[in-house]
C-alpha positions in Angstrom: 0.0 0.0 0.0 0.9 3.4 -0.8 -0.2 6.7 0.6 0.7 10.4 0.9 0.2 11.2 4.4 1.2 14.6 6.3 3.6 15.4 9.8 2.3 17.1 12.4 5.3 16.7 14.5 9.1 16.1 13.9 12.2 15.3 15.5 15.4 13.4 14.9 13.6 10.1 16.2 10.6 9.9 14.7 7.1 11.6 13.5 3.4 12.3 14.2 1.8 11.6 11.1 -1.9 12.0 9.9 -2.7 9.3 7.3 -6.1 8.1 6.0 -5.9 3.9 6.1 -5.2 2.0 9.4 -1.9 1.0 10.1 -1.4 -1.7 12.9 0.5 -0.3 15.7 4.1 -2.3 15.7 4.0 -2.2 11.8 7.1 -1.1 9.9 6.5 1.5 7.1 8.7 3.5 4.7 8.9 7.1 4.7 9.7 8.2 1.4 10.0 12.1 0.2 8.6 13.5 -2.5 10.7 12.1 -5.4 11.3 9.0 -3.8 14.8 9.4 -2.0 16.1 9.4 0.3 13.3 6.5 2.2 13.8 5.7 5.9 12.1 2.6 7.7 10.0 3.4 10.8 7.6 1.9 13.0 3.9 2.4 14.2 4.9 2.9 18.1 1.2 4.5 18.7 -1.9 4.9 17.4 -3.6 8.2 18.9 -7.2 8.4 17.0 -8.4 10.5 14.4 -8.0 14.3 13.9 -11.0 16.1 13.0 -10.7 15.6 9.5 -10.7 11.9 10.3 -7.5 11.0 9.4 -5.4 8.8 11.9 -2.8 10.0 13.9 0.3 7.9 13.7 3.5 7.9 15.9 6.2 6.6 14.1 10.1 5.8 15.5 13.0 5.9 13.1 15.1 2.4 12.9 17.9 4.8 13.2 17.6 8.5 14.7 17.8 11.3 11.7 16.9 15.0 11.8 18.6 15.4 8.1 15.7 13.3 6.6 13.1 15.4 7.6 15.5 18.9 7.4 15.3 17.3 3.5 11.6 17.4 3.5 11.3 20.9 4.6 13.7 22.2 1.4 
């Protein structure tokens, strides 16, 4: 499965993400950016409901800690 989703919240070990299909809470997804590189791997550590739009809200952990992958999506 493949889905654009949106942060909320960064840092250098993982994400708050808002994303519309359910993802089981332990899974391991890829974050890729736009353009498709650089992808990291991360994991569903929490699952924390639905904003108001509906979408879920997803905390995710990095497999390995990186503030340059998200500095990368901000540019």
């Amino acid at each position: 499965m493949r889905e654009q989703g949106e942060t909320e919240v960064v840092s250098a070990h993982g994400a708050l993400l808002k994303i519309s299909t359910r993802v089981p809470q332990g899974d391991i997804v890829t974050l890729m950016r736009p353009g498709g590189n650089p992808a990291k791997l991360a994991r569903v550590a929490t699952i924390l409901g639905r904003d108001a739009d509906g979408r879920l809200r997803l905390a995710v952990e990095l497999d390995t800690p990186s503030l340059e992958f998200w500095v990368e999506l901000a540019r």
